[in-house]
N, C-alpha and C positions, 0 to 999 in steps of 0.2 A: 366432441369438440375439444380441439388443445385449447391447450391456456397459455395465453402468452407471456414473455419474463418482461416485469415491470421495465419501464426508462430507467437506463443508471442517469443521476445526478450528472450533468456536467461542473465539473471543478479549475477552477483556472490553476493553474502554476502556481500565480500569485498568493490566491487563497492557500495551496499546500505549504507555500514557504512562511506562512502565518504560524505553522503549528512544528515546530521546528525544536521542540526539546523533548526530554525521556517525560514527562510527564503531559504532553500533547503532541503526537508524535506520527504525525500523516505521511506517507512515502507512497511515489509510482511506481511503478512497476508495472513495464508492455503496454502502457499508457490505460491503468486503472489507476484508481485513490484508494489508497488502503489507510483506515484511522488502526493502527498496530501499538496506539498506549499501554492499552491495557496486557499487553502480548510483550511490550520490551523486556521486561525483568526474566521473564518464564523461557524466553528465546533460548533455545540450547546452544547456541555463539556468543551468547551473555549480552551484554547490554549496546552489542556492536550495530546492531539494527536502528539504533539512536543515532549513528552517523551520517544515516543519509536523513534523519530528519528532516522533512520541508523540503525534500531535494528529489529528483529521480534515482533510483536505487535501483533499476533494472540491470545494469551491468553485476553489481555486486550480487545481487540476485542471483544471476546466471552463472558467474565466476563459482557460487557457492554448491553449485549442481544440486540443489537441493531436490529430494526423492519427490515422487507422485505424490505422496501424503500427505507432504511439509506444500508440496504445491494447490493440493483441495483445501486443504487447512485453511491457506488465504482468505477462499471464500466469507467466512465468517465475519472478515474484515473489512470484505470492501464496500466502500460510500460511494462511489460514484464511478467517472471515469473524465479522462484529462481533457478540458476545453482549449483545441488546440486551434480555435477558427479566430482568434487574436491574433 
């Protein structure tokens, strides 16, 4: 018998732009919610992942081609995914 992957959380936009500085610090990207606070300082781009705080960050994301690794890594982060039915 598989096991199935729990419901991600839906997160509105709104709530993301709640949490919008280096010390609460949620970003989208591909329309998941990633809480990345505890990850701004440690980020090997330095604390520039704080710019899209509260914001969709999927382009910056992409622009940054960031490797396979840097992309499973996310997982750890992510809370939910984007409630886009508003």
């Amino acid at each position: 018998m598989r096991s199935e992957k729990p419901r991600l959380r839906k997160i509105t936009a709104e709530e993301v732009a709640l949490h919008d500085t280096e010390d609460d610090c949620w970003i989208i990207v591909d329309g998941k919610v990633y809480d990345v606070t505890s990850y701004v300082y440690e980020h090997p781009g330095g604390d520039i992942i704080a710019d899209d705080a509260g914001y969709d960050a999927t382009e910056g994301f992409d622009d940054a081609d960031h490797s396979d690794e840097a992309v499973e890594e996310m997982a750890q982060f992510l809370i939910g995914e984007l409630d886009e039915s508003r």
